[in-house]
C-alpha positions as CSV (number, residue, x, y, z in Angstrom):
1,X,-14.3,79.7,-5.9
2,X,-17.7,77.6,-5.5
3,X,-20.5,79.1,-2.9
4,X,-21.1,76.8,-0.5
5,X,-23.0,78.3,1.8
6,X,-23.5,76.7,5.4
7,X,-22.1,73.6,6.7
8,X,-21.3,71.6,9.3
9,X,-18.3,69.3,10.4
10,X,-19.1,65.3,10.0
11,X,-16.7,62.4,10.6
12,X,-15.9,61.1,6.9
13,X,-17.0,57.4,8.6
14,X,-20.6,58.7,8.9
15,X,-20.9,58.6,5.2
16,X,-21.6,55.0,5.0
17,X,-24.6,55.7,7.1
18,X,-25.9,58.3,4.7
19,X,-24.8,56.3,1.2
20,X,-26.9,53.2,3.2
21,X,-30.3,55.4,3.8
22,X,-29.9,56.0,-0.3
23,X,-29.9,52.6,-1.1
24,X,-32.9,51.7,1.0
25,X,-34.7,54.5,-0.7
26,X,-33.5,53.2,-3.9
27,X,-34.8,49.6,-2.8
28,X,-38.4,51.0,-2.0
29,X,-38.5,52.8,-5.4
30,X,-37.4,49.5,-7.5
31,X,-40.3,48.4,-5.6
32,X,-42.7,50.4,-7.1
33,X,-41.4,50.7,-10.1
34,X,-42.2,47.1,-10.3
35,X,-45.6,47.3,-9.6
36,X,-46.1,50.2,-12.2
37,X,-48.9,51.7,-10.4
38,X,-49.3,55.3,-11.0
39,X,-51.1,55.7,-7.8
40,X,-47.7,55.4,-6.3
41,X,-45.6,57.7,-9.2
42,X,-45.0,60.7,-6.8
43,X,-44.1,58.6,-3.8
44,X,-41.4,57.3,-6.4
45,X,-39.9,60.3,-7.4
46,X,-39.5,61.5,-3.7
47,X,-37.7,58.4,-3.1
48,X,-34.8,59.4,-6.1
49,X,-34.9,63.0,-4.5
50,X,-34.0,61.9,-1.6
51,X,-31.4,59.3,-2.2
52,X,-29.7,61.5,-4.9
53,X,-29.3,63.6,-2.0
54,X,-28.4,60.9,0.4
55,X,-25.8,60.1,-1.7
56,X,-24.4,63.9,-2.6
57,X,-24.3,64.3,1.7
58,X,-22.4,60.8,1.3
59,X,-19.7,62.0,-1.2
60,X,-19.2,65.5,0.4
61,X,-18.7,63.8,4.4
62,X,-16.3,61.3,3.2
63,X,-14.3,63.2,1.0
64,X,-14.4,66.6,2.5
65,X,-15.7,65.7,6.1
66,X,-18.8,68.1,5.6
67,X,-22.2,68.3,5.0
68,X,-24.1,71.0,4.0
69,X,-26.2,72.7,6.6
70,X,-28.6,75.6,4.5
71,X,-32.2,75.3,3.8
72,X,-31.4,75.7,-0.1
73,X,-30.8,72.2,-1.2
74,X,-28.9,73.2,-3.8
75,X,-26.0,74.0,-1.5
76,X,-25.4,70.4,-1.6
77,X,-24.6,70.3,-4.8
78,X,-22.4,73.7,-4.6
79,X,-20.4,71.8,-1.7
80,X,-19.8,68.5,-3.7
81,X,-18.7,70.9,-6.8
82,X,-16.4,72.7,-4.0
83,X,-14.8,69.4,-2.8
84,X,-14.6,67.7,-5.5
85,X,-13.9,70.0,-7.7
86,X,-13.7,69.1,-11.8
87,X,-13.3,65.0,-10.5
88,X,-17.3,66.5,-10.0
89,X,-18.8,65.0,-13.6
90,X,-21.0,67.9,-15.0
91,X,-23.6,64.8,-15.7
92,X,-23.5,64.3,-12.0
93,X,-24.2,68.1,-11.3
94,X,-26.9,68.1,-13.6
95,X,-28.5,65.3,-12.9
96,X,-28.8,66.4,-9.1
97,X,-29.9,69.8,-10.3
98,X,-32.9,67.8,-11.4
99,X,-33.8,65.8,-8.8
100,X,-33.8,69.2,-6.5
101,X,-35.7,71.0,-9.2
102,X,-37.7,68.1,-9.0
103,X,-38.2,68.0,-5.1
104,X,-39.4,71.5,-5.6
105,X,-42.4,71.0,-7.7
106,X,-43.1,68.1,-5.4
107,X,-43.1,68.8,-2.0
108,X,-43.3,72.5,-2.1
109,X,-45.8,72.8,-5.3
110,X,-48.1,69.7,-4.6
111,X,-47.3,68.3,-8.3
112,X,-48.7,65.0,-8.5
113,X,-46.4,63.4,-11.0
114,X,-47.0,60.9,-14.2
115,X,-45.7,57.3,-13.9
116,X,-43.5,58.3,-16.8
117,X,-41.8,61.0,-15.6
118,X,-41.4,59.6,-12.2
119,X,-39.4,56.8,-13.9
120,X,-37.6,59.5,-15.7
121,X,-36.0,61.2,-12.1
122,X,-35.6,57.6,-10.4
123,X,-33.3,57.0,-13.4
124,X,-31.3,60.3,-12.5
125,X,-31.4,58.9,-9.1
126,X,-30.0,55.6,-10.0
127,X,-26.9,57.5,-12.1
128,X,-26.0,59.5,-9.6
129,X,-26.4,56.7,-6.9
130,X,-24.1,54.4,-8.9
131,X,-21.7,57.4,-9.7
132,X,-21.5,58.2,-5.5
133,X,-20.9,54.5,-5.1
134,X,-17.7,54.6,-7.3
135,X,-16.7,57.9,-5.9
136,X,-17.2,56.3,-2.1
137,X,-14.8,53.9,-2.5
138,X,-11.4,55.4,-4.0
């Protein structure tokens, strides 16, 4: 059995609320992805950390009516594996792996990130966003 560590009940019709914050963040990182200023380059990568785990929260309320409640972020992904199970593509897992490896070196270790590899974890961002969105609605 998965680890899923803490978590916390959540009505499965909150997770349009959660799924809707992702694609704002995604919105504001097509944004400056558009303007291609590196100035900005962290600022973008936060934005795909945060909606791949907008999205993850999304997937895990309305299919298993939970959220995950620890501190390690990585418990989100341990919950989505334990609701979803192997209909959980291992692409998917990875890809959020990533994005919370990524949110480490970011927030925690002050990594100021190149305009290339910001690009690089929006795209895993954007897969797993548009793999969430399928998920959300069968």
């Amino acid at each position: 059995m998965t680890r899923t560590d803490r978590t916390r009940r959540e009505d499965p019709a909150r997770a349009d609320g959660y799924a809707e914050v992702g694609r704002r963040l995604l919105v504001a990182g097509r944004s400056i992805l558009a303007q291609h200023d590196p100035r900005h380059a962290s600022a973008l990568a936060v934005l795909a950390v945060h909606a791949g785990i907008a999205f993850a929260d999304a997937v895990c309320i309305r299919k298993g009516g939970r959220k995950s409640a620890s501190s390690d972020h990585a418990a989100a992904v341990r919950l989505l594996r334990a609701t979803l199970g192997n209909r959980l593509p291992l692409a998917t897992e990875r890809a959020l792996d990533r994005l919370l490896a990524a949110k480490e070196r970011l927030e925690y270790q002050g990594f100021v990130v190149p305009m290339r590899e910001a690009a690089t974890i929006f795209e895993l961002g954007e897969r797993c966003a548009a793999w969430a969105e399928r998920e959300l609605v069968t």
